[in-house]
The first five atom37 places (N, CA, C, CB, O) and aatype in JSON, in Angstrom:
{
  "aatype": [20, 20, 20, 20, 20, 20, 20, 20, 20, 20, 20, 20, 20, 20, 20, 20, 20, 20, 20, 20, 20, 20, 20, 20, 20, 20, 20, 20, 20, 20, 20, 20, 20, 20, 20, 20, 20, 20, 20, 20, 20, 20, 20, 20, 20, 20, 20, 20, 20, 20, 20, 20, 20, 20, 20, 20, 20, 20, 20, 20, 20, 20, 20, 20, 20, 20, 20, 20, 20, 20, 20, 20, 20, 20, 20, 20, 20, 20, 20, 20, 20, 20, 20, 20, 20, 20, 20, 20, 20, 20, 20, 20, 20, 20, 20, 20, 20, 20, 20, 20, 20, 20, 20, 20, 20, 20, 20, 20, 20, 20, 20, 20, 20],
  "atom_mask": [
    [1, 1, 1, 1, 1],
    [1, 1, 1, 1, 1],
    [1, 1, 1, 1, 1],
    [1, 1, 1, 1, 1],
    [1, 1, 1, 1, 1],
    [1, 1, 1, 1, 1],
    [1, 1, 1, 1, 1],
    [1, 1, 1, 1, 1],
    [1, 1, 1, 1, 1],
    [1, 1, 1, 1, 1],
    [1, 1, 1, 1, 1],
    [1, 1, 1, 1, 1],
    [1, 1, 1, 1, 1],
    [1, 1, 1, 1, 1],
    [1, 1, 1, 1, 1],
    [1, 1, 1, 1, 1],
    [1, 1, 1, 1, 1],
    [1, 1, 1, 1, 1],
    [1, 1, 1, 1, 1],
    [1, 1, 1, 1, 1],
    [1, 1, 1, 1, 1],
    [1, 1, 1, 1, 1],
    [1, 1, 1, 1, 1],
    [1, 1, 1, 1, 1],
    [1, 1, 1, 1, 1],
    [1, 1, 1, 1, 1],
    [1, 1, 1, 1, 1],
    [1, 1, 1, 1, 1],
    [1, 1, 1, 1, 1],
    [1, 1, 1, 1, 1],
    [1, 1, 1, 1, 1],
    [1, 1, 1, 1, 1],
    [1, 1, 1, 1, 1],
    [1, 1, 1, 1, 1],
    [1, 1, 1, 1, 1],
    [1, 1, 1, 1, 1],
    [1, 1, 1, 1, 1],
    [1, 1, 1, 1, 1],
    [1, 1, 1, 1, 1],
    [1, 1, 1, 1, 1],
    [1, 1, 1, 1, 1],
    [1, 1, 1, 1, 1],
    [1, 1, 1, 1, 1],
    [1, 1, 1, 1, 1],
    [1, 1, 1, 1, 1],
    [1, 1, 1, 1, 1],
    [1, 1, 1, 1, 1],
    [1, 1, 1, 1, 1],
    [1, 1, 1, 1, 1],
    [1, 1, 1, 1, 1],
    [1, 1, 1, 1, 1],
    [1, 1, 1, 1, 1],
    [1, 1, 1, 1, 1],
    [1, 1, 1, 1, 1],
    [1, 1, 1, 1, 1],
    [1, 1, 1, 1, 1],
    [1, 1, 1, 1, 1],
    [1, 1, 1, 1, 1],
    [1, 1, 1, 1, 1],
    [1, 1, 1, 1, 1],
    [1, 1, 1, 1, 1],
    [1, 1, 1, 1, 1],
    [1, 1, 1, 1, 1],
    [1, 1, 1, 1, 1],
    [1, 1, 1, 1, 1],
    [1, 1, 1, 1, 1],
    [1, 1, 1, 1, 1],
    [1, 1, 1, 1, 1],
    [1, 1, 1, 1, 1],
    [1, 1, 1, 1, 1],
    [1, 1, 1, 1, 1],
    [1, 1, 1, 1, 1],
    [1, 1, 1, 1, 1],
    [1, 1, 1, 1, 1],
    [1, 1, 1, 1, 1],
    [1, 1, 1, 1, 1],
    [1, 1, 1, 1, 1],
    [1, 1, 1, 1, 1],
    [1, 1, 1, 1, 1],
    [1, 1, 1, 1, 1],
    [1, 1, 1, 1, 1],
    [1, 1, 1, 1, 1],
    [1, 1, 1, 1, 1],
    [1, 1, 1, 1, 1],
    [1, 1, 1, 1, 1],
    [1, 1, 1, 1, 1],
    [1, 1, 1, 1, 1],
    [1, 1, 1, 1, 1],
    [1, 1, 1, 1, 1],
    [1, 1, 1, 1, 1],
    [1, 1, 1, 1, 1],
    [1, 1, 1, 1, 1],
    [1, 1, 1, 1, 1],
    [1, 1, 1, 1, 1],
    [1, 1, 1, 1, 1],
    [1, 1, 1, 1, 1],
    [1, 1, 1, 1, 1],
    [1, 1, 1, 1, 1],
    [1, 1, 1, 1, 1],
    [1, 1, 1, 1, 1],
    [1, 1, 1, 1, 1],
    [1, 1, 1, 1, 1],
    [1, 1, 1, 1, 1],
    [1, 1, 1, 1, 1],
    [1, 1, 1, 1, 1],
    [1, 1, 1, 1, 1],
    [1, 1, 1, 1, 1],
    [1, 1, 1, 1, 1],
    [1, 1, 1, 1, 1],
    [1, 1, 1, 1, 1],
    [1, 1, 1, 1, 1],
    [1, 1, 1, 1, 1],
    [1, 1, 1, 1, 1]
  ],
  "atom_positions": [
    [[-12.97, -16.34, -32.08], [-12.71, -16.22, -30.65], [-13.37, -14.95, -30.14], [-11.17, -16.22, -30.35], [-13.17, -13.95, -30.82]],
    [[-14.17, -14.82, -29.01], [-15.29, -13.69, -28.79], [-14.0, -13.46, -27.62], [-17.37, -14.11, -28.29], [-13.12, -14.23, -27.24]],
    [[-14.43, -11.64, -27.12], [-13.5, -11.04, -26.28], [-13.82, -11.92, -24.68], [-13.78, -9.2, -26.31], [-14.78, -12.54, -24.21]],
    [[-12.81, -11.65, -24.34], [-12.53, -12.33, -22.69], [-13.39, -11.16, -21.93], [-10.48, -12.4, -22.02], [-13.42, -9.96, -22.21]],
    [[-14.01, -11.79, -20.98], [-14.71, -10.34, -19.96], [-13.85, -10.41, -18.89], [-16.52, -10.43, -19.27], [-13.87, -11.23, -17.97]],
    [[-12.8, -9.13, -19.16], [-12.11, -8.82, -17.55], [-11.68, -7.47, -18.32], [-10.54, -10.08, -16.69], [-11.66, -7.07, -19.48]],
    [[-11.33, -6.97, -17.04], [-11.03, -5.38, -17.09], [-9.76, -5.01, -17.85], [-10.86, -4.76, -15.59], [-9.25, -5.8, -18.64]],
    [[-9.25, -3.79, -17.61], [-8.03, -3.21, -18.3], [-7.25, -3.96, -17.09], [-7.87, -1.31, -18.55], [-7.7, -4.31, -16.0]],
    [[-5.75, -4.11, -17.69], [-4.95, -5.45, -17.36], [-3.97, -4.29, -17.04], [-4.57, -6.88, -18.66], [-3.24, -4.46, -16.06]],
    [[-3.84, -2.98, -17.85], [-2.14, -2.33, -17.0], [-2.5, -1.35, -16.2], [-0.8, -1.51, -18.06], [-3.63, -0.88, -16.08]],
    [[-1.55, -1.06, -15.64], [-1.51, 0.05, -14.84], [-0.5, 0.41, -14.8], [-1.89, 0.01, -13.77], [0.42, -0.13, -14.19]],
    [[-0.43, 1.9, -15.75], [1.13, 2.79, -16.26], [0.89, 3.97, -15.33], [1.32, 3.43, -18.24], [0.4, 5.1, -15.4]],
    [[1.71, 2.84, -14.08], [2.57, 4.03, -13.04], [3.23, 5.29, -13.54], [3.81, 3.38, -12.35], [3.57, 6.18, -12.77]],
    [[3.42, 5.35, -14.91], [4.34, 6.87, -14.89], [3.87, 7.93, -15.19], [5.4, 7.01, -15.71], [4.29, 9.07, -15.0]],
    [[2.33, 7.29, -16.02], [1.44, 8.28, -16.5], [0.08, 8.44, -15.85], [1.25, 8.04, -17.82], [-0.86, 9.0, -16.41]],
    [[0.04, 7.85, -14.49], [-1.23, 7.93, -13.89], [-0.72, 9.25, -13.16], [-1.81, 6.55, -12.94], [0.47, 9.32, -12.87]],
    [[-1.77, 10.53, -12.78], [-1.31, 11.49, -12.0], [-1.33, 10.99, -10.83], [-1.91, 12.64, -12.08], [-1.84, 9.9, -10.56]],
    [[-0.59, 12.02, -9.76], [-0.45, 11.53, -8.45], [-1.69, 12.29, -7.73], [1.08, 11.86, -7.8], [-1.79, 13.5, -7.95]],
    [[-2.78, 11.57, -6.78], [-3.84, 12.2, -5.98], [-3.23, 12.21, -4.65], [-5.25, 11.45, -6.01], [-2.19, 11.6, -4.42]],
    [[-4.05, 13.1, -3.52], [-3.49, 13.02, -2.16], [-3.91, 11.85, -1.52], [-3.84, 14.17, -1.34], [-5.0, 11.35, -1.83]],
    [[-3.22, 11.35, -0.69], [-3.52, 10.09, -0.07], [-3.1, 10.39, 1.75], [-2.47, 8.75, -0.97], [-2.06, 10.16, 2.37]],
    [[-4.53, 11.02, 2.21], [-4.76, 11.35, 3.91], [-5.59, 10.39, 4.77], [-5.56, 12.76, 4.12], [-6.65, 9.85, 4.47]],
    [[-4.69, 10.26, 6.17], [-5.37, 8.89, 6.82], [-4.54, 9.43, 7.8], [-5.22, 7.13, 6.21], [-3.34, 9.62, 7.58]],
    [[-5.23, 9.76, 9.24], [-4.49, 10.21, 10.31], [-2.96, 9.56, 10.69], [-5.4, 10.02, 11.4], [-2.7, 8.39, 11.01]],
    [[-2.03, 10.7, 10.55], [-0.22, 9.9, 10.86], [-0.08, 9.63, 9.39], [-0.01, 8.01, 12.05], [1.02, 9.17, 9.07]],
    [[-0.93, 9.81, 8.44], [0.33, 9.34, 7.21], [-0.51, 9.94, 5.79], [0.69, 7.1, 7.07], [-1.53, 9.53, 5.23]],
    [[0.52, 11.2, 5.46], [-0.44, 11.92, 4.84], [0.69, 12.09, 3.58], [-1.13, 13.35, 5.73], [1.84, 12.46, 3.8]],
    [[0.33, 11.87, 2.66], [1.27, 11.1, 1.21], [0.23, 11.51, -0.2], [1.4, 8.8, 1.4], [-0.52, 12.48, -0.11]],
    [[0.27, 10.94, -1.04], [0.61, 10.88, -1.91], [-0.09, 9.42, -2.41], [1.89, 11.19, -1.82], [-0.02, 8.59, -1.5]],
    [[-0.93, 8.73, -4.01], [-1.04, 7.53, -4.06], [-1.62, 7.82, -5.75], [-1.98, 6.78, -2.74], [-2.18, 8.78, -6.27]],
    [[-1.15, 6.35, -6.33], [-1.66, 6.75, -7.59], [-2.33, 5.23, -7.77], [-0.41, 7.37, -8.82], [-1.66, 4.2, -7.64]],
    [[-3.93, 5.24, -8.13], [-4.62, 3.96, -7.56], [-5.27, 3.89, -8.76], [-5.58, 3.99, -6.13], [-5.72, 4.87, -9.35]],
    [[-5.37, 2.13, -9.38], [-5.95, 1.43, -10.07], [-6.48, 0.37, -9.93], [-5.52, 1.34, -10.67], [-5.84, -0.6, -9.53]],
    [[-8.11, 0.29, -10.32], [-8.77, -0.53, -9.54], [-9.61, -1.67, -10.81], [-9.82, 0.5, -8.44], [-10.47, -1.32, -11.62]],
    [[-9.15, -2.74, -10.67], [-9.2, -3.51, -12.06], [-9.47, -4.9, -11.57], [-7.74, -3.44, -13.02], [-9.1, -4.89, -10.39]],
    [[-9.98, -6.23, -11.9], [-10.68, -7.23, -12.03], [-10.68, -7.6, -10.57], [-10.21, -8.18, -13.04], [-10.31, -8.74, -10.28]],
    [[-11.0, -6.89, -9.75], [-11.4, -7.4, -8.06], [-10.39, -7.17, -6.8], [-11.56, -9.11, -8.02], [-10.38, -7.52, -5.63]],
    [[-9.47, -6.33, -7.7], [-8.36, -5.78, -7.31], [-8.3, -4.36, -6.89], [-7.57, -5.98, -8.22], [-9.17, -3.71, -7.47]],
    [[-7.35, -3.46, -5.85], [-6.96, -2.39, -5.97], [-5.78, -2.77, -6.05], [-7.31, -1.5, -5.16], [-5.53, -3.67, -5.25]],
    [[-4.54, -2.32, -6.97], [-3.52, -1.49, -6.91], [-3.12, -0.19, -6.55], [-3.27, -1.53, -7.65], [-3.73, 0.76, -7.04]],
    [[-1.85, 0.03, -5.48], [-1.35, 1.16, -5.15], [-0.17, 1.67, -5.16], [-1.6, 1.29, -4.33], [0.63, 0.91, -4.61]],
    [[0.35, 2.75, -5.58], [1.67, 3.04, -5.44], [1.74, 4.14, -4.85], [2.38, 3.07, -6.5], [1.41, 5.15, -5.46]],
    [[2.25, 4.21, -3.27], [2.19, 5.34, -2.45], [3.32, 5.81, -1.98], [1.45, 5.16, -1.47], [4.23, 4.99, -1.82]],
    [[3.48, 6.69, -1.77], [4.38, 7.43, -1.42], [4.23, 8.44, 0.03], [4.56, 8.09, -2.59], [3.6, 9.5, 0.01]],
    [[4.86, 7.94, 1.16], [4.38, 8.25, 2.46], [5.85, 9.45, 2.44], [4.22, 6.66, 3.8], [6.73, 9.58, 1.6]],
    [[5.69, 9.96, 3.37], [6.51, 10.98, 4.3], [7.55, 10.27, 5.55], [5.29, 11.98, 5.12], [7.33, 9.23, 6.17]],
    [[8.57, 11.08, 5.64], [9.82, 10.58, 6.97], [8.95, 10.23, 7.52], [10.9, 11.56, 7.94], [8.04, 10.69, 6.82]],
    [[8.39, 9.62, 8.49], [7.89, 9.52, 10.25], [6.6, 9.24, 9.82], [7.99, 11.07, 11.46], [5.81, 9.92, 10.47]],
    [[6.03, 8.49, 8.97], [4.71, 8.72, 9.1], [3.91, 7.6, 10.0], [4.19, 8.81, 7.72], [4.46, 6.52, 10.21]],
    [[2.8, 7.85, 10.44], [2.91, 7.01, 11.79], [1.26, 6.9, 11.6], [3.7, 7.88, 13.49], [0.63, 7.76, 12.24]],
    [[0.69, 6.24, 11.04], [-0.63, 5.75, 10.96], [-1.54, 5.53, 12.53], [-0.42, 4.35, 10.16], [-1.57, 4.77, 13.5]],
    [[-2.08, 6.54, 12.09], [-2.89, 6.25, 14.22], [-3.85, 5.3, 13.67], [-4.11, 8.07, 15.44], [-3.66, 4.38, 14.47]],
    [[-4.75, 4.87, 12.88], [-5.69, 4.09, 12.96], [-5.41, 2.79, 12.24], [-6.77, 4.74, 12.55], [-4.71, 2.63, 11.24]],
    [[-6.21, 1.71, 13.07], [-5.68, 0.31, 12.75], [-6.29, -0.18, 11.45], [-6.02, -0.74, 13.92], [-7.05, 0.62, 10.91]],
    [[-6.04, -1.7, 10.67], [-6.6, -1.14, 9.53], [-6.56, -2.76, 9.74], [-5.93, 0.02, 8.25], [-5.73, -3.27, 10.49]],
    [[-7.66, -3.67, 8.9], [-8.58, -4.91, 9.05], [-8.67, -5.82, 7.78], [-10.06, -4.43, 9.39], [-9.12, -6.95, 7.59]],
    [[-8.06, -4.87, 6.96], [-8.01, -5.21, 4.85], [-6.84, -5.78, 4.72], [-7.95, -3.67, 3.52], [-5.82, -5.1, 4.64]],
    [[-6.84, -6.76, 4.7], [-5.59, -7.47, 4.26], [-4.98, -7.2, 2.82], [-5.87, -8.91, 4.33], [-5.51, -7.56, 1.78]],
    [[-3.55, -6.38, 2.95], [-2.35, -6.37, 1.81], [-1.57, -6.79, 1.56], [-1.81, -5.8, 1.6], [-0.69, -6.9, 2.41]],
    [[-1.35, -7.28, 0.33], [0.2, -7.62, -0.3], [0.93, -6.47, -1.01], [0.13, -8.82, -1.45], [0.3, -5.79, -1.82]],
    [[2.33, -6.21, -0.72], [3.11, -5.32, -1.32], [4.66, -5.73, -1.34], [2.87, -4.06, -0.67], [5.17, -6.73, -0.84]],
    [[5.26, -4.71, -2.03], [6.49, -4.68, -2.58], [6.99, -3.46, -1.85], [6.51, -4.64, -4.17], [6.17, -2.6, -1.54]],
    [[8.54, -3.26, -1.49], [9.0, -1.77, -0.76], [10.17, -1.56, -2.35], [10.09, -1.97, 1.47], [11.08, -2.25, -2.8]],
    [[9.65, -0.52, -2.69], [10.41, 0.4, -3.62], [11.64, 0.95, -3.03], [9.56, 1.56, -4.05], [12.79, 0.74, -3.4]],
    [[11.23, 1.69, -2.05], [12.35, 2.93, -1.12], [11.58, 3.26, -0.17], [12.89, 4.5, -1.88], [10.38, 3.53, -0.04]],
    [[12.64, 3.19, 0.59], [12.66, 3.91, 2.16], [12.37, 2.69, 3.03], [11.37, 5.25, 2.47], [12.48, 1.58, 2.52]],
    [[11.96, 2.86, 4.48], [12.3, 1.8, 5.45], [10.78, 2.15, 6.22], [13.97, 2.03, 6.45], [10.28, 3.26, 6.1]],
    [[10.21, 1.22, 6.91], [8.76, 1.27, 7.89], [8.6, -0.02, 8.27], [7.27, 1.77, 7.15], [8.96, -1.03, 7.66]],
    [[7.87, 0.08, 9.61], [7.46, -0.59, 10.0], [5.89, -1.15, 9.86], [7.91, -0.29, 10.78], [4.94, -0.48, 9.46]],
    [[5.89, -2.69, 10.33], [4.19, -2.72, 10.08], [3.52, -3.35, 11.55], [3.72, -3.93, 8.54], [3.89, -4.43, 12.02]],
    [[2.79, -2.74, 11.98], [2.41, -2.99, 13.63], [1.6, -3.91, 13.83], [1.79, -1.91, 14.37], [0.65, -3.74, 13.06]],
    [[1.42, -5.0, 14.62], [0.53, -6.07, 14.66], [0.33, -5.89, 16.65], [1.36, -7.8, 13.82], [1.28, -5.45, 17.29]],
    [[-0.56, -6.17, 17.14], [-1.01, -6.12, 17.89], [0.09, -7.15, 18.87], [-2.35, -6.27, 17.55], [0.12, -7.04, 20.1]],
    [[0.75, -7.89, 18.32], [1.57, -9.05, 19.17], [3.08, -9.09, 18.51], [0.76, -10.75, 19.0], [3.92, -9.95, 18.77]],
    [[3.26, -8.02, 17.64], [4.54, -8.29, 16.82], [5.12, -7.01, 15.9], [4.2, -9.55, 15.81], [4.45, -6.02, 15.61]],
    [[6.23, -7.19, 15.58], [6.33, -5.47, 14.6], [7.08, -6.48, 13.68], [7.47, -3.57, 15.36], [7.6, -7.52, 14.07]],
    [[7.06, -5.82, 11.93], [8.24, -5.92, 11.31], [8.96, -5.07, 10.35], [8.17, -6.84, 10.86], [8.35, -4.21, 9.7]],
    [[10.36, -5.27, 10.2], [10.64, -3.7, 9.81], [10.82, -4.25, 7.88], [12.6, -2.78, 10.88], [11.29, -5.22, 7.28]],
    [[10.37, -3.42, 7.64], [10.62, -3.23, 5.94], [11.59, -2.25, 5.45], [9.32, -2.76, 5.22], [11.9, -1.17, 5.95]],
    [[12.17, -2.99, 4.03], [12.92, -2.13, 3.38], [12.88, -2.04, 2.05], [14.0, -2.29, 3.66], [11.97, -2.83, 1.81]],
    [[13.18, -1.69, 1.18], [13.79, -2.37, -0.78], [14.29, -3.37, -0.62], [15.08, -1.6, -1.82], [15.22, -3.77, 0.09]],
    [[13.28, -4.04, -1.67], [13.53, -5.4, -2.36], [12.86, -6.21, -1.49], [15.05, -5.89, -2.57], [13.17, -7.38, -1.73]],
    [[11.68, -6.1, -0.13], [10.82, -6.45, 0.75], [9.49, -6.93, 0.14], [10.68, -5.41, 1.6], [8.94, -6.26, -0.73]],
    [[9.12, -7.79, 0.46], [7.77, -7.84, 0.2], [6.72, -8.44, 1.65], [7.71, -8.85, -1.17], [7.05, -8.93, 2.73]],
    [[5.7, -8.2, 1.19], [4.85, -7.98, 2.87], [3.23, -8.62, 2.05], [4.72, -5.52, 3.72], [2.73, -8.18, 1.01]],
    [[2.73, -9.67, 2.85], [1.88, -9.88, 2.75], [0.55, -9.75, 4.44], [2.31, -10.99, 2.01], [0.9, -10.48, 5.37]],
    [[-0.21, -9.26, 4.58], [-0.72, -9.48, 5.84], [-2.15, -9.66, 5.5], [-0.41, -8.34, 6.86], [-2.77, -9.16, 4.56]],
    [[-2.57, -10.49, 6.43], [-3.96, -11.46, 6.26], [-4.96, -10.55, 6.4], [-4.23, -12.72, 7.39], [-4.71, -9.67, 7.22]],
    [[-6.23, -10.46, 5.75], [-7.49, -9.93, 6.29], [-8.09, -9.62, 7.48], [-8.17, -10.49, 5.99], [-8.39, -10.79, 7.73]],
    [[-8.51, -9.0, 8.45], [-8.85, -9.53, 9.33], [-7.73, -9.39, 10.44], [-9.25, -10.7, 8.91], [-8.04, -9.78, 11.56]],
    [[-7.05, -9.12, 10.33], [-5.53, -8.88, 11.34], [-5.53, -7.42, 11.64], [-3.87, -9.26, 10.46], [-5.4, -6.73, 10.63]],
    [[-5.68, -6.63, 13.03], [-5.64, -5.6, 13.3], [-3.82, -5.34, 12.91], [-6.33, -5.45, 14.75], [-2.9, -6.09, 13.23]],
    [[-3.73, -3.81, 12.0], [-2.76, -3.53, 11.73], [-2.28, -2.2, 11.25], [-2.6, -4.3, 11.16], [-2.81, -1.7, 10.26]],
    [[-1.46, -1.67, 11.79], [-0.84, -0.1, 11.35], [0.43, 0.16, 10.8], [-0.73, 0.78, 12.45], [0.94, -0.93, 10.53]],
    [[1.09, 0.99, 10.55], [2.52, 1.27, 9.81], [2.85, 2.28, 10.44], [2.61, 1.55, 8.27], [1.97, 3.05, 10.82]],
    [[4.3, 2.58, 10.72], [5.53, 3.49, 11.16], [6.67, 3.95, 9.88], [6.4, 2.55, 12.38], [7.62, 3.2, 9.65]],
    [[6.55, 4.79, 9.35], [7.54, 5.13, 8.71], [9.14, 5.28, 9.6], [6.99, 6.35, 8.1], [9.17, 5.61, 10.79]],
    [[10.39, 4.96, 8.81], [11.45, 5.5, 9.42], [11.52, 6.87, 9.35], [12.53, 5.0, 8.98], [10.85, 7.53, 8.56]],
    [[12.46, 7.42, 10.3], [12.41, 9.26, 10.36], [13.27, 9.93, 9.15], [13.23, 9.95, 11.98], [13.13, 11.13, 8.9]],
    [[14.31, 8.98, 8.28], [15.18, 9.3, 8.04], [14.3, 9.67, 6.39], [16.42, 8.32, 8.45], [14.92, 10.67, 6.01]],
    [[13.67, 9.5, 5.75], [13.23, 9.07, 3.95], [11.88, 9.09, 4.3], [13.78, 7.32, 3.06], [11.2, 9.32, 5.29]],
    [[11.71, 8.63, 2.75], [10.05, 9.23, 2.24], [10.47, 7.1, 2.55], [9.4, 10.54, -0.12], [11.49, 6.48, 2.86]],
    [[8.89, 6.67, 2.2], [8.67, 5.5, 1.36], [7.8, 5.55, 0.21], [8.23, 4.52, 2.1], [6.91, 6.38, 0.01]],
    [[8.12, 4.62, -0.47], [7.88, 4.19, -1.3], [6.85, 2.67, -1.58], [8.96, 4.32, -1.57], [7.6, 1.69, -1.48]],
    [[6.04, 2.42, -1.76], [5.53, 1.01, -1.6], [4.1, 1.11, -2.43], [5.34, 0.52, 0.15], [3.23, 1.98, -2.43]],
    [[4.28, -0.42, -3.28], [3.39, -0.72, -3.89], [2.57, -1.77, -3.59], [3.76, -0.76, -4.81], [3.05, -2.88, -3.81]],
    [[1.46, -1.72, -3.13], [0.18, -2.4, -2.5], [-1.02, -3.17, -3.28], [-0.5, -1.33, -1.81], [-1.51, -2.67, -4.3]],
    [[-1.4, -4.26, -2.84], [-2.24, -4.86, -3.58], [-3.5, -5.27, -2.46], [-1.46, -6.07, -4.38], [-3.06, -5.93, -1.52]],
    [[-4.66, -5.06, -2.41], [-5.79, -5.65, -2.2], [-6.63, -5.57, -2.42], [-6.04, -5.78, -1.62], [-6.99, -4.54, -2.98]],
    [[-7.83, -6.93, -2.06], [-9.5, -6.91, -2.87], [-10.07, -5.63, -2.63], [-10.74, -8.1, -2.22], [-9.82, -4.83, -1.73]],
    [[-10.81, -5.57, -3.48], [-12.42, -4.31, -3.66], [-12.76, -5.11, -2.67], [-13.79, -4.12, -5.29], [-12.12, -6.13, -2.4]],
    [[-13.87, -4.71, -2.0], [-15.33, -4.88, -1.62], [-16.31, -5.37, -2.28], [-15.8, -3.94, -1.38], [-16.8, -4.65, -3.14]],
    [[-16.82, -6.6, -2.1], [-17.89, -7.19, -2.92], [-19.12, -6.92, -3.07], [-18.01, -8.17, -2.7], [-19.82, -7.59, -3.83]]
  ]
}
């Protein structure tokens, strides 16, 4: 049996260091692995963080901790733990942290081809 061609398969959140993760309104924290056509993210935002710029990359994620919102041009929805959030490509879209906690949230979308 000859080896399979695809990338490294884990990503050990406990031992990846944490890099800064800055984007006007939401300035955090992210520990990123980028593997068979994929990014993975596990970020960690601030109370209030309030993303000024809209964003066009469609994500799927999971909410660890804390509470935010996700802004759609025609709609809001609020997130919490035990949440999961998928939003389409191509969909103008931003995030609101609650004032009260950090968040927590782990993110999934394509590389760039």
């Amino acid at each position: 049996m000859g080896k399979s061609n695809y990338d490294h398969v884990i990503f050990d959140t406990k031992n990846e260091p944490w890099t800064t993760w800055s984007k006007p309104g939401a300035n955090g924290q992210v520990k990123i692995f980028r593997s068979n056509g994929k990014r993975l993210r596990l970020l960690e935002l601030p109370p209030s963080f309030d993303e000024q710029q809209w964003c066009l990359i469609g994500h799927q994620g999971f909410v660890i901790e804390g509470r935010f919102t996700i802004i759609f041009d025609d709609a809001s929805f609020d997130c919490s733990p035990g949440m999961a959030f998928s939003i389409p490509d191509g969909v103008r879209h931003r995030s609101k942290g609650a004032p009260n906690s950090r968040t927590i949230v782990f993110v999934v979308d394509d590389l760039a081809s």
